[in-house]
PyMOL Python script that loads the backbone (N, CA, C, O; Angstrom):
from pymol import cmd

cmd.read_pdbstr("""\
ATOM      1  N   UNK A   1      -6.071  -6.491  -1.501  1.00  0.00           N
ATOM      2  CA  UNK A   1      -5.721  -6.508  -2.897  1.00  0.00           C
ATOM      3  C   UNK A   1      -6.940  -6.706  -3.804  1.00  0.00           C
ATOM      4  O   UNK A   1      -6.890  -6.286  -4.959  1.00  0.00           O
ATOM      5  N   UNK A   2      -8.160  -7.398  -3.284  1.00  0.00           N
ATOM      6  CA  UNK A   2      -9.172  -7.324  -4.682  1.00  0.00           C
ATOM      7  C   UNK A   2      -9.705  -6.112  -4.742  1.00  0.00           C
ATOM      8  O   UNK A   2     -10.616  -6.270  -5.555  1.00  0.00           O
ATOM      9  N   UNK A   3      -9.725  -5.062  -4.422  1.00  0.00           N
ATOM     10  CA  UNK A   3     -10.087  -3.591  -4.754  1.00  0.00           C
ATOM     11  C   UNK A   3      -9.082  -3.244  -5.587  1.00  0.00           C
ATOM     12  O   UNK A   3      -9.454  -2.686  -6.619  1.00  0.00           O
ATOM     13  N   UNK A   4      -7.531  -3.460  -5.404  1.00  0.00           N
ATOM     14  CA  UNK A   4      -6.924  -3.191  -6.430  1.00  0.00           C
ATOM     15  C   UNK A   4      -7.473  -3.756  -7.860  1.00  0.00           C
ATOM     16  O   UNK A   4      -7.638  -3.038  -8.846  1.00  0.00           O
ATOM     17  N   UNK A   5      -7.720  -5.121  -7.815  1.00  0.00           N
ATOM     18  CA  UNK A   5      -7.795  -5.864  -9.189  1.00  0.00           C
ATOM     19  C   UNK A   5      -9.120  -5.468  -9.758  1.00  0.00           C
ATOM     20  O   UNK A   5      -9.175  -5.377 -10.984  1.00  0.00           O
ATOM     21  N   UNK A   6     -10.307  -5.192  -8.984  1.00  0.00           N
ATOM     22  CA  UNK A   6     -11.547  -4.831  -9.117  1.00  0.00           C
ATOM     23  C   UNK A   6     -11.482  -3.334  -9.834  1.00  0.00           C
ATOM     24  O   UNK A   6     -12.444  -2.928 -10.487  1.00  0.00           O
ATOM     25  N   UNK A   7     -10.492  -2.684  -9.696  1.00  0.00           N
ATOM     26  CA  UNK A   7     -10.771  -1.304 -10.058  1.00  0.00           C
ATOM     27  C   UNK A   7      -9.254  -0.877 -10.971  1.00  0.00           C
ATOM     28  O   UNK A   7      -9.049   0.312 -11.216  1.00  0.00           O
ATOM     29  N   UNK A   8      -8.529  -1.653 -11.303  1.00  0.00           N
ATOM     30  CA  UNK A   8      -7.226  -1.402 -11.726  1.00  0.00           C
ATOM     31  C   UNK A   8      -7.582  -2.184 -13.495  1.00  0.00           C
ATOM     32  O   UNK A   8      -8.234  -3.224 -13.594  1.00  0.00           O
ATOM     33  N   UNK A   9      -6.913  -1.306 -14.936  1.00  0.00           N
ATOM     34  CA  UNK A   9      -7.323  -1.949 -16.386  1.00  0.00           C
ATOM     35  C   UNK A   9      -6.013  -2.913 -15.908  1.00  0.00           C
ATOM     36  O   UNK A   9      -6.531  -4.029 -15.866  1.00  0.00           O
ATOM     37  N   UNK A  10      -4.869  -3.045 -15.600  1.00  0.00           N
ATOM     38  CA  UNK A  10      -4.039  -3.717 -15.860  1.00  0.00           C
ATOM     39  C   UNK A  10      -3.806  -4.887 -14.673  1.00  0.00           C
ATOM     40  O   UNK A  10      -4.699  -5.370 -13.977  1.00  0.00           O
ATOM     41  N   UNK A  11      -2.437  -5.201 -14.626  1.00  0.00           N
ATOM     42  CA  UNK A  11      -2.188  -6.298 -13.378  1.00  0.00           C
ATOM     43  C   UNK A  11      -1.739  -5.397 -12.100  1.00  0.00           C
ATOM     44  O   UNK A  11      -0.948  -4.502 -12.395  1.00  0.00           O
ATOM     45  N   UNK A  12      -2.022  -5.460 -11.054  1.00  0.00           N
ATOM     46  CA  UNK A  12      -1.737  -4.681  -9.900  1.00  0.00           C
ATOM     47  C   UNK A  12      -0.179  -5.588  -9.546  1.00  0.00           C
ATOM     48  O   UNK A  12      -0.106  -6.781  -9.840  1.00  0.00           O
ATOM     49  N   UNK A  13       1.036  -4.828  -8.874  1.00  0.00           N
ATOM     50  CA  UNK A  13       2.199  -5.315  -8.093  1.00  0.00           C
ATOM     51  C   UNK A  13       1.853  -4.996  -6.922  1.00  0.00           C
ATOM     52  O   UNK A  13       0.867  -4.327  -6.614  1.00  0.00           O
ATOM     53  N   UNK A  14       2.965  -5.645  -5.940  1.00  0.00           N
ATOM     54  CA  UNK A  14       3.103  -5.965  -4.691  1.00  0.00           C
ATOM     55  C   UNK A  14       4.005  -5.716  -4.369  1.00  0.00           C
ATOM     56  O   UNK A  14       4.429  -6.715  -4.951  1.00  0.00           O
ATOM     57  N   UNK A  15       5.607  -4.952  -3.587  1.00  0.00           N
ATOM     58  CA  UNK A  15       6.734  -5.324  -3.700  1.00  0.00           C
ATOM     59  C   UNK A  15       6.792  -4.761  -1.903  1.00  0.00           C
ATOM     60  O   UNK A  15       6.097  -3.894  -1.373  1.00  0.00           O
ATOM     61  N   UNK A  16       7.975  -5.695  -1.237  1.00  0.00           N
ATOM     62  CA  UNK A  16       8.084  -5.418   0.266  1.00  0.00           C
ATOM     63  C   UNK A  16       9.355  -5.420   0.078  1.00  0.00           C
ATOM     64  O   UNK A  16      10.134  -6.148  -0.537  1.00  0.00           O
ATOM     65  N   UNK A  17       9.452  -4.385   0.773  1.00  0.00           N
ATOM     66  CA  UNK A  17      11.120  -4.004   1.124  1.00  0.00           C
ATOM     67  C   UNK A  17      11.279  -3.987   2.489  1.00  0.00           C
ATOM     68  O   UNK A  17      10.506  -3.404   3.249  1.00  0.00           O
ATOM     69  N   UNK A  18      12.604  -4.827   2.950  1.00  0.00           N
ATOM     70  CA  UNK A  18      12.914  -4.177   4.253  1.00  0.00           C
ATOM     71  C   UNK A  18      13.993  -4.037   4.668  1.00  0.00           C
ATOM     72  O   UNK A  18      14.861  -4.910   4.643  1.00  0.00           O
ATOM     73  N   UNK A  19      14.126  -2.816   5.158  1.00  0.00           N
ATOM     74  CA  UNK A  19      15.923  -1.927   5.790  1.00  0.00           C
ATOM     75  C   UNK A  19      15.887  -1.687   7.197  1.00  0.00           C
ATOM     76  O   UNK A  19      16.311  -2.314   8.167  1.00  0.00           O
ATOM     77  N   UNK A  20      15.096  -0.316   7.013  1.00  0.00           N
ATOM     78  CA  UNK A  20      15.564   0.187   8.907  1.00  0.00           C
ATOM     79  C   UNK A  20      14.079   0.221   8.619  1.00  0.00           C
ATOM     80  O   UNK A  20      13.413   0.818   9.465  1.00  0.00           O
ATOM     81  N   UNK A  21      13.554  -0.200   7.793  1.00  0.00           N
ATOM     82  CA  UNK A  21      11.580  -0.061   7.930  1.00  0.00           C
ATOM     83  C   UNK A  21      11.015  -1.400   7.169  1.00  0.00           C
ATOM     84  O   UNK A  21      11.958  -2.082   6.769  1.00  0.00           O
ATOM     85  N   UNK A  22       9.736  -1.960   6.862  1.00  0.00           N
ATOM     86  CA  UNK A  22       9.150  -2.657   6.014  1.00  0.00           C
ATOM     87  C   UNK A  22       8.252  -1.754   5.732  1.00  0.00           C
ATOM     88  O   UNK A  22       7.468  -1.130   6.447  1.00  0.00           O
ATOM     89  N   UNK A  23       8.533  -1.755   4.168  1.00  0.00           N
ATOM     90  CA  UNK A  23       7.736  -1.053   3.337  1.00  0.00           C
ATOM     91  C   UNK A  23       7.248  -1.826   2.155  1.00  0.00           C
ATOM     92  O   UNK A  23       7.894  -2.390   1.271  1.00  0.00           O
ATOM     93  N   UNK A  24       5.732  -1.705   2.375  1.00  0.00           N
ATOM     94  CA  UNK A  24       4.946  -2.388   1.231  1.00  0.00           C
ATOM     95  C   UNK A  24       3.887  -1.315   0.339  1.00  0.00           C
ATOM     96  O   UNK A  24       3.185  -0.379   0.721  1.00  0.00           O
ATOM     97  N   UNK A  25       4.097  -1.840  -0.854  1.00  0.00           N
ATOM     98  CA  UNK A  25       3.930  -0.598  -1.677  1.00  0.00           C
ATOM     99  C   UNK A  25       3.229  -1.513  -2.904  1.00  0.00           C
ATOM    100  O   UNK A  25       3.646  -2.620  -3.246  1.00  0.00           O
ATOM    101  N   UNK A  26       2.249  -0.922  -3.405  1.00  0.00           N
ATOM    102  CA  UNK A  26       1.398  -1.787  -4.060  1.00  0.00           C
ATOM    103  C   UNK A  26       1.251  -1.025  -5.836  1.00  0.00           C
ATOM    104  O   UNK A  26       0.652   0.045  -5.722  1.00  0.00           O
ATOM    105  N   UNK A  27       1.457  -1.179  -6.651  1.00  0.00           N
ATOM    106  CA  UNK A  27       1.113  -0.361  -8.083  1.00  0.00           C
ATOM    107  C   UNK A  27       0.453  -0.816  -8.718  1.00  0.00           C
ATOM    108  O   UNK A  27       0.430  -2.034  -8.899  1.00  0.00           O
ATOM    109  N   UNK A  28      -0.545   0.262  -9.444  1.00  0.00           N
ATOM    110  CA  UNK A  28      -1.508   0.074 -10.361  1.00  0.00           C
ATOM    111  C   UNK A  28      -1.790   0.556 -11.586  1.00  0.00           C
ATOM    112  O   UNK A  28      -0.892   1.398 -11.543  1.00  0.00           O
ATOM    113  N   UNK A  29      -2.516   0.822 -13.154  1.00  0.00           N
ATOM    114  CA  UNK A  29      -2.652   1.309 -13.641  1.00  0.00           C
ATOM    115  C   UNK A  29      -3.322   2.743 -13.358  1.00  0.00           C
ATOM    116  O   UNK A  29      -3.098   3.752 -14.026  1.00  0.00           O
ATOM    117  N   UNK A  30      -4.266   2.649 -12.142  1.00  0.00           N
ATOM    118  CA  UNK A  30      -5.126   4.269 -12.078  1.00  0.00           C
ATOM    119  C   UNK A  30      -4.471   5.261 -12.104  1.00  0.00           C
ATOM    120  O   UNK A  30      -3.252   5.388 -11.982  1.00  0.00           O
ATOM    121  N   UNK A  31      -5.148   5.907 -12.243  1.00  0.00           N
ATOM    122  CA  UNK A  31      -3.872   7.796 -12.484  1.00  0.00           C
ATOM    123  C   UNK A  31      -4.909   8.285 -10.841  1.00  0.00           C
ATOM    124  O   UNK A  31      -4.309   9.207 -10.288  1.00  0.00           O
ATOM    125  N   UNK A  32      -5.679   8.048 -10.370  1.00  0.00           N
ATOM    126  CA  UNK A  32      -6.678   9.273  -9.068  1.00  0.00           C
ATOM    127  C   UNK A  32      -5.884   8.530  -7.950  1.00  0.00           C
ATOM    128  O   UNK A  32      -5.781   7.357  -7.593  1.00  0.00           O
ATOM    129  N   UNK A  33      -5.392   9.670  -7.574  1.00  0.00           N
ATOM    130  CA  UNK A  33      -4.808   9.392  -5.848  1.00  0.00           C
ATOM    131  C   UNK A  33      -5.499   9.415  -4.828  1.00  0.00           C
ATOM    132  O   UNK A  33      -6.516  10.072  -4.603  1.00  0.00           O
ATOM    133  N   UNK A  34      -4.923   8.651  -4.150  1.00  0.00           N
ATOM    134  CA  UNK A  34      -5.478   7.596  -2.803  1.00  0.00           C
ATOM    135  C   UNK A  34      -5.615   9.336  -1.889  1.00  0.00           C
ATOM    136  O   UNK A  34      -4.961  10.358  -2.096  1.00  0.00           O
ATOM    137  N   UNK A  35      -6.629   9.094  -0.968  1.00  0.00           N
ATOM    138  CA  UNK A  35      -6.837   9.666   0.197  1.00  0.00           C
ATOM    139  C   UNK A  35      -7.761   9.221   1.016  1.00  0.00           C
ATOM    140  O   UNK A  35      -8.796   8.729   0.567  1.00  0.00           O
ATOM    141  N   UNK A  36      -7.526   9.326   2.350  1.00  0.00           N
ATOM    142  CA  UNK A  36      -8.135   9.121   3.456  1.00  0.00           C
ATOM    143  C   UNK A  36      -9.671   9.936   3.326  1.00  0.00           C
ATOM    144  O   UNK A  36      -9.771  11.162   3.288  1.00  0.00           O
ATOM    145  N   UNK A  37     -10.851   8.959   3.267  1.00  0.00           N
ATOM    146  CA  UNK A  37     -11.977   9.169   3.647  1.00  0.00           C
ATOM    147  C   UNK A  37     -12.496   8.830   4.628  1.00  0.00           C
ATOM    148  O   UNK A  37     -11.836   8.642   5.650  1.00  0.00           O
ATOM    149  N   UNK A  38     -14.032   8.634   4.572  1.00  0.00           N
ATOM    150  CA  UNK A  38     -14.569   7.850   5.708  1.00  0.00           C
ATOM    151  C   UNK A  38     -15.775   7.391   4.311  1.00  0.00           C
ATOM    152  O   UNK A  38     -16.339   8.232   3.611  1.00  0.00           O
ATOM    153  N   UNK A  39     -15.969   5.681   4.159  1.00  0.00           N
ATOM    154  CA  UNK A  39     -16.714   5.490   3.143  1.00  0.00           C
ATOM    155  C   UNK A  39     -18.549   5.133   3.713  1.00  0.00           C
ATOM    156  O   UNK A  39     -18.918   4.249   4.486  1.00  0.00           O
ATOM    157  N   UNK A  40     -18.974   5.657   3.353  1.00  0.00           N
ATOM    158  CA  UNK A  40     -20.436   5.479   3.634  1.00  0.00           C
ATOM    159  C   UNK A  40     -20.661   3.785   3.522  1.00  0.00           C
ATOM    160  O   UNK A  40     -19.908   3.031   2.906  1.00  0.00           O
ATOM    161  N   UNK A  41     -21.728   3.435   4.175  1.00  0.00           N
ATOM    162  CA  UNK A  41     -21.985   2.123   4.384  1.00  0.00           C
ATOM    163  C   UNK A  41     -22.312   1.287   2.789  1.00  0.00           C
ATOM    164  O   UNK A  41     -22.065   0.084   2.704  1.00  0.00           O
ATOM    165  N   UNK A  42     -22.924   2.120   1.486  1.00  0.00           N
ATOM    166  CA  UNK A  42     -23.066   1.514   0.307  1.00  0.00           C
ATOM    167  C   UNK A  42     -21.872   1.258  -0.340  1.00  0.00           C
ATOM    168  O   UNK A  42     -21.741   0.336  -1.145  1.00  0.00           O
ATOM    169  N   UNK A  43     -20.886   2.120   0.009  1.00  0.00           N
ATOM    170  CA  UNK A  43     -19.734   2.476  -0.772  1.00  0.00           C
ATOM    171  C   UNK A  43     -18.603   0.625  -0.240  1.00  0.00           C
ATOM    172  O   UNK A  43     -18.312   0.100   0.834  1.00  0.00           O
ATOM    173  N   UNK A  44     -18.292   0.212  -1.990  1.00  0.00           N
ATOM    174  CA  UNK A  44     -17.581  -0.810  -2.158  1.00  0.00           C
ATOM    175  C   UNK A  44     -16.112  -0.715  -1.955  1.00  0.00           C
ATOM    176  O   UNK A  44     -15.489  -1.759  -1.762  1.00  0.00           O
ATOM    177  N   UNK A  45     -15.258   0.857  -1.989  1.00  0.00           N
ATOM    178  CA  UNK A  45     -14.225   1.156  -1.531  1.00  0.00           C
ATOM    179  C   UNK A  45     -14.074   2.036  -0.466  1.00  0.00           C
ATOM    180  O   UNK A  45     -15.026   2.149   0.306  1.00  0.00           O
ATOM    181  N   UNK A  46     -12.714   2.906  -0.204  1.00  0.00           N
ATOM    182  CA  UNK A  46     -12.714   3.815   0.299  1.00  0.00           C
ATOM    183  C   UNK A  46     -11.861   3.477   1.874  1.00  0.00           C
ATOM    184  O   UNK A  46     -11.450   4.291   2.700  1.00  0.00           O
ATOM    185  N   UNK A  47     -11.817   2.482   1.886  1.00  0.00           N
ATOM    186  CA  UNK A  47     -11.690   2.322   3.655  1.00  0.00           C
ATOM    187  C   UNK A  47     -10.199   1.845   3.690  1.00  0.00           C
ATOM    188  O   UNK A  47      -9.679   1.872   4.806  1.00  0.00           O
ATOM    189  N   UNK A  48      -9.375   1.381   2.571  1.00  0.00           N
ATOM    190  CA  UNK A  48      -7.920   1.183   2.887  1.00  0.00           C
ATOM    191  C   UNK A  48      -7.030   1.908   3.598  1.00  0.00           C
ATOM    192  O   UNK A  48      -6.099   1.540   4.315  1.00  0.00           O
ATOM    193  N   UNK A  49      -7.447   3.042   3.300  1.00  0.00           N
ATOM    194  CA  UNK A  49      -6.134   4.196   4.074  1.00  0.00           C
ATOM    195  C   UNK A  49      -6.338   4.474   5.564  1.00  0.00           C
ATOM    196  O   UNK A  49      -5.553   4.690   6.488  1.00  0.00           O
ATOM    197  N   UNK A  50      -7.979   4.373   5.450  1.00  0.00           N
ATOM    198  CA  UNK A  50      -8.699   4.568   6.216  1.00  0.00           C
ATOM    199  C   UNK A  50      -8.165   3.771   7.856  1.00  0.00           C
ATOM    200  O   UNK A  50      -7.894   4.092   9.013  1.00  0.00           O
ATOM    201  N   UNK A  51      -8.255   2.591   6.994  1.00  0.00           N
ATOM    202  CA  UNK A  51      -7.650   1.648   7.939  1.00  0.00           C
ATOM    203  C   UNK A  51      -5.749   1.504   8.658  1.00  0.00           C
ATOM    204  O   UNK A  51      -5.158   1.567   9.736  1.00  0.00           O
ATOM    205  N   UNK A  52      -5.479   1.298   7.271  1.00  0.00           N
ATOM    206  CA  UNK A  52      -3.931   1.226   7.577  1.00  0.00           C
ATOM    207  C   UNK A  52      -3.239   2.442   7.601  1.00  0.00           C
ATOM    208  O   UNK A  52      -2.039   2.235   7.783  1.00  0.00           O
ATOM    209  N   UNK A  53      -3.557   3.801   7.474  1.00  0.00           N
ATOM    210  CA  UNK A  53      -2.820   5.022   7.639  1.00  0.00           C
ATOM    211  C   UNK A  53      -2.503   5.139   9.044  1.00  0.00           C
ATOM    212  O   UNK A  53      -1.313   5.314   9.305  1.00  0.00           O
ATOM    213  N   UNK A  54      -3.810   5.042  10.570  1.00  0.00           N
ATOM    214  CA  UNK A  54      -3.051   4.884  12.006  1.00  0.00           C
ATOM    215  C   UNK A  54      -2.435   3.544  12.001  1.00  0.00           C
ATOM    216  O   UNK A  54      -2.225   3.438  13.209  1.00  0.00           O
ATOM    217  N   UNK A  55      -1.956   2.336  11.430  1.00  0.00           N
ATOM    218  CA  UNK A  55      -1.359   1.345  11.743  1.00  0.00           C
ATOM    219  C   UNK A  55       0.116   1.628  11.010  1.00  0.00           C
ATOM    220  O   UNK A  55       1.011   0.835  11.303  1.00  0.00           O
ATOM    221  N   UNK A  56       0.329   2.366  10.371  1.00  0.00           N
ATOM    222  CA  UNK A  56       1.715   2.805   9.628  1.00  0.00           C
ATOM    223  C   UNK A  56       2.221   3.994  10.016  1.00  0.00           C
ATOM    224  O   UNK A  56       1.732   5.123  10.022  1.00  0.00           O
ATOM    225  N   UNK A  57       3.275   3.569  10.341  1.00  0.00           N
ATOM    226  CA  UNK A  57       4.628   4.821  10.692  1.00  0.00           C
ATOM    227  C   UNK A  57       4.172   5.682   9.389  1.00  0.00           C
ATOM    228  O   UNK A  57       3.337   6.535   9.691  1.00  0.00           O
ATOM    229  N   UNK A  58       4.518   5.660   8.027  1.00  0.00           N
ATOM    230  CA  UNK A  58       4.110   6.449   7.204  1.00  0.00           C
ATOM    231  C   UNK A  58       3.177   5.942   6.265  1.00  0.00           C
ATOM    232  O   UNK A  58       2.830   4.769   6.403  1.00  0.00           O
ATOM    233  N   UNK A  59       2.580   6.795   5.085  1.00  0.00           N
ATOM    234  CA  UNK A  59       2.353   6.245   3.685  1.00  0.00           C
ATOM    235  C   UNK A  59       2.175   7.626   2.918  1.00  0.00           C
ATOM    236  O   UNK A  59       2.022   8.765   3.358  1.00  0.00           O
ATOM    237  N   UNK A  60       2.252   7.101   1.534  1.00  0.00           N
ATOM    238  CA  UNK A  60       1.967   7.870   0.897  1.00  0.00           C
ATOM    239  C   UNK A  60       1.951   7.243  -0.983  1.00  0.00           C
ATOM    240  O   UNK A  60       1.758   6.092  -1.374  1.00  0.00           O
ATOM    241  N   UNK A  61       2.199   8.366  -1.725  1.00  0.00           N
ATOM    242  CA  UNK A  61       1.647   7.790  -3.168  1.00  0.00           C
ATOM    243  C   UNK A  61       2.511   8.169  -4.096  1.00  0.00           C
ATOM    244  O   UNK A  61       3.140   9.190  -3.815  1.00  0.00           O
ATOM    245  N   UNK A  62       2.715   7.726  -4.997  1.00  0.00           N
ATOM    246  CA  UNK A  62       3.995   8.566  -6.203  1.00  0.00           C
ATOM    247  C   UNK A  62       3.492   8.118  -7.547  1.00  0.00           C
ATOM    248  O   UNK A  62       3.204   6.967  -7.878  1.00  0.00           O
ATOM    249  N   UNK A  63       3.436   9.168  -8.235  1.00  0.00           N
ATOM    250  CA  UNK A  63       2.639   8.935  -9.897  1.00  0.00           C
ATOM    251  C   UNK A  63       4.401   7.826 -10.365  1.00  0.00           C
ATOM    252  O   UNK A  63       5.608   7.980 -10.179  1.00  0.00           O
ATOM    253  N   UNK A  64       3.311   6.558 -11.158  1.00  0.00           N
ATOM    254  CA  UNK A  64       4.778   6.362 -11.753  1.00  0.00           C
ATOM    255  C   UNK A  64       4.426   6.435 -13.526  1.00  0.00           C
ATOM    256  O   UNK A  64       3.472   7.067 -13.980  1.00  0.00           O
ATOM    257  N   UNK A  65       5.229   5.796 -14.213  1.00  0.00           N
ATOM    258  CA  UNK A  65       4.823   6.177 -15.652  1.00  0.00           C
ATOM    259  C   UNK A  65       3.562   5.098 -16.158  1.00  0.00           C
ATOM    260  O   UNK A  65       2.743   5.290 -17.056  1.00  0.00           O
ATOM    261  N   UNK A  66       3.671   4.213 -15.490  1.00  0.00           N
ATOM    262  CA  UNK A  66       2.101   3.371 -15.747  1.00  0.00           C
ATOM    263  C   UNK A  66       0.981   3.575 -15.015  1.00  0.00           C
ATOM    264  O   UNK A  66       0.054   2.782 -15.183  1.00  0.00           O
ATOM    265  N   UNK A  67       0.837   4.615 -14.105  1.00  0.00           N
ATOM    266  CA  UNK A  67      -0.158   4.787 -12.922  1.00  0.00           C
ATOM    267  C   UNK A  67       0.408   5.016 -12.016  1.00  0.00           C
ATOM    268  O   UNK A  67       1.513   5.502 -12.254  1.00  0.00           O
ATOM    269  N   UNK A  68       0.034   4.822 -10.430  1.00  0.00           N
ATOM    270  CA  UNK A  68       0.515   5.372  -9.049  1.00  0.00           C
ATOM    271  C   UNK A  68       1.086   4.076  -8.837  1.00  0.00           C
ATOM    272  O   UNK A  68       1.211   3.125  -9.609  1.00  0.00           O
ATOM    273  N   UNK A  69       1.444   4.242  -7.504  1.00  0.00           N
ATOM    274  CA  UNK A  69       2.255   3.144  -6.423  1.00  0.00           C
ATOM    275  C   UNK A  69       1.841   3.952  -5.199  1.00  0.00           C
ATOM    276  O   UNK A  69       2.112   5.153  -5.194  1.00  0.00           O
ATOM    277  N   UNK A  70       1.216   3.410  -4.171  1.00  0.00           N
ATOM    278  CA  UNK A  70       0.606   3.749  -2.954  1.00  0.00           C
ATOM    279  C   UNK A  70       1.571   2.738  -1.814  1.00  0.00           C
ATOM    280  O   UNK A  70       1.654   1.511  -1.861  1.00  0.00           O
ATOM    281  N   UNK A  71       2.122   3.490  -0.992  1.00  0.00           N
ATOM    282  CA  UNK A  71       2.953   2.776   0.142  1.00  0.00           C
ATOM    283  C   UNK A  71       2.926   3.129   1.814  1.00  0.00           C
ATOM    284  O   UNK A  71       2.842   4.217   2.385  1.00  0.00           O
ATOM    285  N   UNK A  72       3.023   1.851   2.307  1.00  0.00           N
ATOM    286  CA  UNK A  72       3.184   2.013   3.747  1.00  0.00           C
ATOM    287  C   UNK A  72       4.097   1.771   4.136  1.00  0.00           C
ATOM    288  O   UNK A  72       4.555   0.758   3.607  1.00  0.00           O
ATOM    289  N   UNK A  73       5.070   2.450   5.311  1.00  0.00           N
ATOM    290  CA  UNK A  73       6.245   1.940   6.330  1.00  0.00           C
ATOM    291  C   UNK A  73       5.663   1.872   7.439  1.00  0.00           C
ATOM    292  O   UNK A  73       4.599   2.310   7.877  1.00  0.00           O
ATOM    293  N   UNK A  74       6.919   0.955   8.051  1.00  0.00           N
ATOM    294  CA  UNK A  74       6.574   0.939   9.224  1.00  0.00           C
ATOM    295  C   UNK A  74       7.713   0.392   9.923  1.00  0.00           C
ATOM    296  O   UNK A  74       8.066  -0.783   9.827  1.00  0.00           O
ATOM    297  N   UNK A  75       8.336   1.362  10.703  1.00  0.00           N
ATOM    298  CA  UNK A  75       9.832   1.131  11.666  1.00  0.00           C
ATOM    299  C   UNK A  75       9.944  -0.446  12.162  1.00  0.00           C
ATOM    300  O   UNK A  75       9.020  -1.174  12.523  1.00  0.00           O
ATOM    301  N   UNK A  76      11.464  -0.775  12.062  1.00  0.00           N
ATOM    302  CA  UNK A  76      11.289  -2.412  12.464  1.00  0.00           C
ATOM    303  C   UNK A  76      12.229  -1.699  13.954  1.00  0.00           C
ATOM    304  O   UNK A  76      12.800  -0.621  14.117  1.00  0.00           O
ATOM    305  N   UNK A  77      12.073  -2.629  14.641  1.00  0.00           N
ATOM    306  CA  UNK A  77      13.146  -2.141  15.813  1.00  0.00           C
ATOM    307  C   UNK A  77      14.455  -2.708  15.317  1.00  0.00           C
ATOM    308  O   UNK A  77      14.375  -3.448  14.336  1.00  0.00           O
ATOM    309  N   UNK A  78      15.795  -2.453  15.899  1.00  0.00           N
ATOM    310  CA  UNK A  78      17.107  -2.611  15.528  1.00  0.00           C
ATOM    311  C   UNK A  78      17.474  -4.025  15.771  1.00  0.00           C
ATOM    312  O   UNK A  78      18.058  -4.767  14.981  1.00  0.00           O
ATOM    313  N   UNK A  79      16.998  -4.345  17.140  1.00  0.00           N
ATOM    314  CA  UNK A  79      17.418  -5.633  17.526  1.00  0.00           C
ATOM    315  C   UNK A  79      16.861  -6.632  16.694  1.00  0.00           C
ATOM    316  O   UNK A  79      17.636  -7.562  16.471  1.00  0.00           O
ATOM    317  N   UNK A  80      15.679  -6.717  16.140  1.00  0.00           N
ATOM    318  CA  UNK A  80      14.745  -7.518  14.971  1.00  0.00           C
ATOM    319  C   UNK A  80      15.519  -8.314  14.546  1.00  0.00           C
ATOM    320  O   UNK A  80      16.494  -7.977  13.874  1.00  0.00           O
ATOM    321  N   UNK A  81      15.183  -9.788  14.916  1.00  0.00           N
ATOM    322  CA  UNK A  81      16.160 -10.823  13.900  1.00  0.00           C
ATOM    323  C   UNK A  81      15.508 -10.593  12.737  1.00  0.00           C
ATOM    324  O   UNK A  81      14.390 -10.078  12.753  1.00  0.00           O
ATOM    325  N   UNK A  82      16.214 -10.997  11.420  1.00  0.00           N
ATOM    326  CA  UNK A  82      15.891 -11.050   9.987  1.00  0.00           C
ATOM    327  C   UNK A  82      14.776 -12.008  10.016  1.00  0.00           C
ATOM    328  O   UNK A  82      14.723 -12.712  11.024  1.00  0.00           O
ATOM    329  N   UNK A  83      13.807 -12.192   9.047  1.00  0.00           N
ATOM    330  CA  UNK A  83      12.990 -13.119   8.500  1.00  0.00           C
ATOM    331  C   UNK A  83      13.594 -13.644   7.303  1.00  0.00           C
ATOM    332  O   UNK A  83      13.859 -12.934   6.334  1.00  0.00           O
ATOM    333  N   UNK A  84      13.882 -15.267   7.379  1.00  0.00           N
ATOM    334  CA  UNK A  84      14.028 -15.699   6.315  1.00  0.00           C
ATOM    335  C   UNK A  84      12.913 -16.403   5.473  1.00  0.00           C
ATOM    336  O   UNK A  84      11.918 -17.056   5.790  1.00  0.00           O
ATOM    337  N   UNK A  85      13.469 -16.015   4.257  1.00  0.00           N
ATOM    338  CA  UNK A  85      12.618 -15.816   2.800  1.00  0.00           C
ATOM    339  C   UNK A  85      13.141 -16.894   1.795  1.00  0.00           C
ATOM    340  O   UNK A  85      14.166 -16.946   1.115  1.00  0.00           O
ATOM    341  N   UNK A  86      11.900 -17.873   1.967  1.00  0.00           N
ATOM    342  CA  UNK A  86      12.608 -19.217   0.879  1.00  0.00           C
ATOM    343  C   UNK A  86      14.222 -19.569   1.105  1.00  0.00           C
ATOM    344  O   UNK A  86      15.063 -19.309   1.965  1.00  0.00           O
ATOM    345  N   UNK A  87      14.182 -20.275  -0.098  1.00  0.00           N
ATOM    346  CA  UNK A  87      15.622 -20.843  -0.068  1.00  0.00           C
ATOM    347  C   UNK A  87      16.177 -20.856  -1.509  1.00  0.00           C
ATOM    348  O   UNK A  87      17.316 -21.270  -1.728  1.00  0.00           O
TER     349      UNK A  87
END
""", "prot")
cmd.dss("prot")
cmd.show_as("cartoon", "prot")
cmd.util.cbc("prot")
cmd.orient("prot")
């Protein structure tokens, strides 16, 4: 997340969903879509997708009306007990 805040004019979100997948999906003000590089050793970004695109069942990006939202899934198995979340 500090590449988001480092490079985003506004406040970056966070939101995790989970169904038959956990999906975490992150939004920002930027309008330039995410893609898989390979970042040279000077380079301060570049390596997120890089990284978590083989660790995720999917991802991908969707323009929203304040900027993008960039997201990963990733299949839970069926049997998966729930995680409980506060109280």
């Amino acid at each position: 997340m500090p590449h988001v805040i480092r490079r985003t004019g506004g406040t970056p979100t966070v939101r995790l969903r989970r169904d038959r997948a956990l999906t975490i999906e992150v939004s920002d003000e930027a309008t330039t879509s995410p893609h898989l590089r390979h970042a040279r050793v000077q380079d301060e970004d570049g390596r997120g997708l890089l990284i978590v695109a083989p660790l995720a069942g999917r991802w991908g990006a969707r323009c929203t009306p304040d900027g993008k939202a960039t997201w990963v899934e990733e299949a839970l198995d069926s049997d998966e007990q729930p995680i409980p979340v506060g109280r």
